[in-house]
Structure formats: structure tokens, C-alpha cells
N, C-alpha and C positions, 0 to 999 in steps of 0.2 A: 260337761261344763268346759269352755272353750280358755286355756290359758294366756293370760295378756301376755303380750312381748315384750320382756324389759328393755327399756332403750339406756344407750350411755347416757354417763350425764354430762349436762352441758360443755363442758370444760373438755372434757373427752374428745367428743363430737368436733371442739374448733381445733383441735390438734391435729384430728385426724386428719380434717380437709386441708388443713396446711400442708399436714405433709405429704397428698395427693396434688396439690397446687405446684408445691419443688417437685417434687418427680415426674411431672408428666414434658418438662422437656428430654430429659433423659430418657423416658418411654417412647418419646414420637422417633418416629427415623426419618428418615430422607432416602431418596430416589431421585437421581440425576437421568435427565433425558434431554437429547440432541434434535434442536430444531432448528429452523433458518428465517432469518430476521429479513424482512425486505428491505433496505435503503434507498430513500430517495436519492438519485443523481444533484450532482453539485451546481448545474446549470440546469438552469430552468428552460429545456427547448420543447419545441412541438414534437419534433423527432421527423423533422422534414427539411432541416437548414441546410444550406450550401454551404460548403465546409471546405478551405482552404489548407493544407499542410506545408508548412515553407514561412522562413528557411528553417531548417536542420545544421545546425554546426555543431562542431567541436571545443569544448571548454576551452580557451585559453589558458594558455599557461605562461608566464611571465621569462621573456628572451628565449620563446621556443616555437617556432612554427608545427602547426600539426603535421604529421609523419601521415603515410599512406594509409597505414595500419586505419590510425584513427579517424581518419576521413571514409575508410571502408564502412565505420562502425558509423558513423554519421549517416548513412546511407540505408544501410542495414537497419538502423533508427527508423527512421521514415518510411520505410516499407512496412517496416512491423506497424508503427502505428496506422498505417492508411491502412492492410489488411485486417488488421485488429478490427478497427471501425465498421470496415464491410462487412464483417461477418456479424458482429454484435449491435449494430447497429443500424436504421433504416434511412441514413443522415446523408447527402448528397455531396459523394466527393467530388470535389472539383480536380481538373490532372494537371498534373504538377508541371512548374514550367521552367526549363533548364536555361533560361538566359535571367534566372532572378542573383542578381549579384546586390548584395545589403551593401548598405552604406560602410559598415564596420560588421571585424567577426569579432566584438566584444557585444555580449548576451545583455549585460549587463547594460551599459548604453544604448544598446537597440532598442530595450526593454520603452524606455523612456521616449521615444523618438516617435512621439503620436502620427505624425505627419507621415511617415514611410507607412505604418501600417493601414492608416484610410486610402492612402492612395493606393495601395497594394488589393486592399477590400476592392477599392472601385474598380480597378483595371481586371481582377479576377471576377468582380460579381460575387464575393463570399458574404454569407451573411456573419462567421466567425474565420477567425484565420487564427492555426494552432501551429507557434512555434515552439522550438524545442532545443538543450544544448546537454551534450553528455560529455560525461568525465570517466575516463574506464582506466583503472588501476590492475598492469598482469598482477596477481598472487603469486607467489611460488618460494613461496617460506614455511621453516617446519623451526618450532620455538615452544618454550614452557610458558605457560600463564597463571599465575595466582589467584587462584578462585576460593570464596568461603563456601562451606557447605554444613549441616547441621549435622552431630553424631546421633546415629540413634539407639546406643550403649547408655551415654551420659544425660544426650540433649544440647549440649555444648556446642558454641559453632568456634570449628575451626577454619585454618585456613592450608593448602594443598598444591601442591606444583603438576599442572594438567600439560601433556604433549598434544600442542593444536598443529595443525597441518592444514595452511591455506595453500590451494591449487586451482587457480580459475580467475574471473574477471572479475572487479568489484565496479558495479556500475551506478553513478550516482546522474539523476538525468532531472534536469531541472525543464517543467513545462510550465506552456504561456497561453492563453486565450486573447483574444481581443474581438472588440467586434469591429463592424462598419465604421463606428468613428475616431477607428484607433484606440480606445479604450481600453486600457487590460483589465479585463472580469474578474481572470482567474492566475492562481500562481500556484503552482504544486512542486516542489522537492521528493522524487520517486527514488529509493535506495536499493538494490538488491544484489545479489551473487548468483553467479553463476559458475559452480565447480566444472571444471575441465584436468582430463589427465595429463600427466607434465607434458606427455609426448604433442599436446594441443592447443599446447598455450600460445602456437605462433596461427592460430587458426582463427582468423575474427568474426567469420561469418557464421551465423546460425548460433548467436550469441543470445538471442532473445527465446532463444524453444525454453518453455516451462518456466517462465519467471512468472510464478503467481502474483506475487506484491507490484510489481510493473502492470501487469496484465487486469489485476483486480483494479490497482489505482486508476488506470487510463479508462475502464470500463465506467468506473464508478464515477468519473465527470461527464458523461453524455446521459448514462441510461441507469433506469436502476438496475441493481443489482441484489444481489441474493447472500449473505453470511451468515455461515456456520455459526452457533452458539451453545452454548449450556446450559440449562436450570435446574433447579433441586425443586424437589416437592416435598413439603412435609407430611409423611402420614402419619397415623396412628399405630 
């Protein structure tokens, strides 16, 4: 004779599933895996435009003409960006023409000045014309900074005196789009560093090797582009 199987009783039974209900996020775990996100480009091109780069200046700065240094770096600018394009991109650059003398070397004003840049379009044939103005600040300062950071004794956040040590360029590079009729599409603010050893800080050239954030940013207005990312998986 086969014996029944006592069940709990009701009241048991809704307990018990509760407290399977709370513990089952504490039972699941997670698992972080690295993938890469496509990004659409920030203009919309066929990827066959005539593409104009010019002018390239240097930030202005208020009662100060720009030094050689920084007109190097102007230059050095515009080569990176025209090589950049060529390699990452299948976009038709136009060559650049050495008797382009702007109205004004304030960015800011040029910005505005529809008329220079349609007529600039026309006389080039550009279907976009990409200007640009950079600010490059030497480093060469060693100083404490007061950062918080969380104990992991108490939990408690305090705050700490860190030995920072800047050595290299800070380059802050404002770009511009326009198209044929003068119109500015696009406006981007590109910020990055570039460390250099003190003995190189009189050295301007070959200032753009490895600046990812310039490099990604510029990339990511013509074409897509590819970013690294994160995600967590919940298992069981």
C-alpha cells in the first residue's frame, strides 16, 4: 500500500515561496562581456563628397599675435585632419590652396560670415568645407590636488592630497562644417592631451600621434564608427 505524501500547509507553502521570491536576486549572478557598438556618423554623407579643408587657424588670444610655434601646430592640424580622412574615409579631398587668406583670423566671426564660405564652396567645388581653430596650452607643472575617494576599512569618503604632474600639450580644437551655401551643419568642441617629456615640450610637431578622443571625434563626423562597451548578463 502506497503512502500519501504529506504536503505543508497552506500558510507554509506561501512563506516559503516568498522567501524563494527575496532570494533569488541574491542567487542570480552577473557576467560582464565586452562588445562594440556601431555608431552612426554625425552627417549624413553618401561617402563620395568633395571635401574642402581650409582655413586652419590658431585660437586667438586677446593683444597677442600667434608665435611660430603655434602656427606650426596650425598646420600640423590640417595635415592630420586631411590624412586622417584619407585613410578612414572614401570622401574626395580637394588640395588645399595657399593663397586662401580669410577675411579675419577670429573663428568666431568667420563662423558667421555665410558669404566667404559659399563663395569659398564655389571657387573650390566643395560639396562641405571643414574648418577648424586650435588652442594648445605647454604643461609643465608638478602640484597637489585634492581628490575624495571612498575608505574601504569604514566606507566613509574622505578627502586626500594627490602629486599630479602635467607634461605635454593640452589641445582644445574647435571644428566647423559648412556646406555649399555657406551654412554651418556642424560644430564640435574636440579636447585632449598629449604627454611629452619635459626635454620635448619645445617640439610641436608630431603632436597629434595617438590622440584617440581627436581621432575618434573626427572619425565619428564622416563615417561610422565602432565603440568599445560593457554589459552584464544576469545568470542563474
Amino acid at each position: 500500500m502506497l503512502k500519501r505524501r504529506r504536503r505543508l500547509p497552506l500558510f507554509l507553502r506561501a512563506e516559503l515561496a516568498l522567501l524563494l521570491l527575496v532570494a533569488a536576486p541574491a542567487l542570480a549572478g552577473t557576467r560582464q562581456i565586452k562588445m562594440t557598438i556601431k555608431v552612426p556618423p554625425e552627417l549624413h554623407l553618401l561617402g563620395t563628397e568633395k571635401i574642402f579643408i581650409g582655413p586652419v587657424m590658431v585660437e586667438p588670444r586677446p593683444e597677442q599675435a600667434a608665435t611660430r610655434d603655434e602656427i606650426t601646430t596650425a598646420r600640423e592640424l590640417e595635415q592630420y585632419i586631411r590624412s586622417l580622412l584619407r585613410r578612414e574615409t572614401r570622401l574626395n579631398l580637394l588640395p588645399p590652396r595657399d593663397d586662401l587668406r580669410p577675411p579675419t583670423n577670429d573663428i568666431s566671426q568667420l563662423a558667421g560670415m555665410k558669404d566667404f564660405w559659399s563663395q569659398l564652396a564655389s571657387e573650390t567645388g566643395a560639396d562641405y568645407t571643414v574648418s577648424a581653430s586650435i588652442d594648445v596650452d605647454v604643461l609643465d607643472r608638478t602640484g597637489y590636488r585634492t581628490e575624495q575617494y571612498v575608505s574601504p576599512e569604514d566606507g566613509k569618503t574622505y578627502f586626500r592630497q594627490v602629486l599630479v604632474e602635467d607634461t605635454g600639450f593640452n589641445l582644445d580644437v574647435l571644428l566647423m562644417v559648412f556646406n555649399r551655401e555657406g551654412e554651418r551643419v556642424l560644430e564640435r568642441q574636440i579636447t585632449d592631451f598629449q604627454p611629452r617629456p619635459e626635454r620635448k615640450l619645445n617640439e610641436f610637431k608630431d603632436m597629434f600621434d595617438e590622440l584617440y578622443n581627436v581621432e575618434n571625434r573626427l572619425v565619428g563626423i564622416f563615417v561610422p564608427r565602432t565603440v568599445p562597451a560593457r554589459r552584464y548578463l544576469y545568470t542563474d
